[in-house]
C-alpha positions in Angstrom: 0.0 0.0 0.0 1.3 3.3 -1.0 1.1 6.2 1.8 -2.2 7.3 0.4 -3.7 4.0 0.8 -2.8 4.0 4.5 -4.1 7.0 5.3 -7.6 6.1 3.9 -7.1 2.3 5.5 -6.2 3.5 9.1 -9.1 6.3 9.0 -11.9 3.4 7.6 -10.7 1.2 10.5 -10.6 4.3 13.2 -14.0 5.1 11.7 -15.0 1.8 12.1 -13.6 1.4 16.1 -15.8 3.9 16.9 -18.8 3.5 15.2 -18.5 -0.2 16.3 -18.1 1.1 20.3 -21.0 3.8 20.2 -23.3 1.0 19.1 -21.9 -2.3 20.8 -24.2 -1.4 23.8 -27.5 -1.4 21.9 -29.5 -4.9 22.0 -30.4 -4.6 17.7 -27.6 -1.9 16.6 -29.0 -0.6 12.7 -27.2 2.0 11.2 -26.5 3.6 7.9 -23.4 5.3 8.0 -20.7 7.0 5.3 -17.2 7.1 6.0 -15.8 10.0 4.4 -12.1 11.1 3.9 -10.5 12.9 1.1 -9.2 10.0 -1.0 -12.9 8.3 -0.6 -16.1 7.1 1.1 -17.5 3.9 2.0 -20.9 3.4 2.8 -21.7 1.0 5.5 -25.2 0.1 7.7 -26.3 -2.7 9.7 -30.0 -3.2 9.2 -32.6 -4.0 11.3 -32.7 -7.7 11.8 -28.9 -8.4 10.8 -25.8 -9.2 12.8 -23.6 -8.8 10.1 -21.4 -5.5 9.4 -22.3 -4.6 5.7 -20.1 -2.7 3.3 -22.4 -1.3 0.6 -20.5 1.0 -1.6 -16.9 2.3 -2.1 -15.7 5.0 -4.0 -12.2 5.6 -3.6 -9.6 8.1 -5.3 -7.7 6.5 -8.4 -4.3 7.1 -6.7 -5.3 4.2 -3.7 -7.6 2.0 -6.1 -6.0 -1.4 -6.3 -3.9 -0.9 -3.2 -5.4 -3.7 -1.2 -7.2 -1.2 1.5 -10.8 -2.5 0.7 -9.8 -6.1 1.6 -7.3 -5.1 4.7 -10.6 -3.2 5.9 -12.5 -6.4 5.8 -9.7 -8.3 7.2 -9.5 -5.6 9.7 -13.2 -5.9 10.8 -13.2 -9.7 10.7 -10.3 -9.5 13.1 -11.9 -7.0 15.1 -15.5 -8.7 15.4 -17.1 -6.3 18.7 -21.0 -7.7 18.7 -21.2 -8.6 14.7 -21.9 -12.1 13.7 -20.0 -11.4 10.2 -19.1 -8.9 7.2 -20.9 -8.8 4.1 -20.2 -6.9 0.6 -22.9 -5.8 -1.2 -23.7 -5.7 -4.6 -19.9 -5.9 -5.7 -19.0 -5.0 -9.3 -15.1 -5.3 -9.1 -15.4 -9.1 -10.4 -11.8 -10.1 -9.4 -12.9 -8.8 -5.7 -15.9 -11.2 -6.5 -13.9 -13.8 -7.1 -10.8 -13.5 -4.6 -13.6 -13.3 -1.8 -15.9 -16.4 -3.3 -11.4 -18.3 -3.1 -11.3 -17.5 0.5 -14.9 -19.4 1.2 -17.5 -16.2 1.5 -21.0 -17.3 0.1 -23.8 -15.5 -2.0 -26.4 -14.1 0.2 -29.0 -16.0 -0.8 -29.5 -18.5 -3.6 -32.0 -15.8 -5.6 -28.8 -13.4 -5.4 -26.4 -16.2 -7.0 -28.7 -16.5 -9.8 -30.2 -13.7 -10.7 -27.3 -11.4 -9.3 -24.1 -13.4 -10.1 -22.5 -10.2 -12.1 -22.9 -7.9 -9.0 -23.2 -10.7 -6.2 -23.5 -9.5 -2.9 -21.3 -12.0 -0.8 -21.3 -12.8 3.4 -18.6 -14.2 5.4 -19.5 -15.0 8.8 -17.3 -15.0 11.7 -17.8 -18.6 13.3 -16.6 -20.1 9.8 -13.9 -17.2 9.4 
């Protein structure tokens, strides 16, 4: 990762600590949430009903695009759990992301999403099979 990339990594993950902290206490946390820093955003919520962390969209400056900082985030929160039963990654349309995560044993969120969403899956990894 270039110096850029860091930057943008260590804010997500500080960004994510705290996020994480202010809501462990709460019985059902749900949240929609954007990150925001000046090399990019991600958008991330936990909806009503899940226990999974969900990343739904990324937009990050060229200069730290294909630096690896999306998938040391996710490594990051999987590593750092605090009261979330996994990490999912919605609708992805980077298809080698796609298919390094689908490698490493994520799953399509449902069945109806592998078939009728298989170009922009939206894949889960939980934490007990991490």
């Amino acid at each position: 990762m270039n110096s850029e990339a860091k930057q943008l990594f260590y804010h997500l993950c500080q960004q994510y600590d705290a996020l994480s902290q202010e809501l462990e206490s709460r019985a059902f946390p749900e949240f929609s949430e954007t990150i925001t820093h000046p090399l990019g955003h991600c958008f991330v919520r936990c909806p009503v009903g899940s226990q999974r962390f969900s990343i739904v969209a990324v937009n990050f400056a060229p200069s730290v695009r294909g630096q690896g900082v999306l998938t040391a985030f996710i490594d990051y929160i999987k590593s750092h759990p605090y009261h979330y039963q996994g990490v999912e990654v919605a609708i992805i349309e980077n298809k080698s992301l796609a298919k390094r995560l689908l490698s490493l044993g994520w799953k399509y969120k449902s069945l109806f999403s592998k078939i009728f969403f298989a170009s922009k899956p939206t894949l889960v990894k939980d934490f007990q099979s991490a």
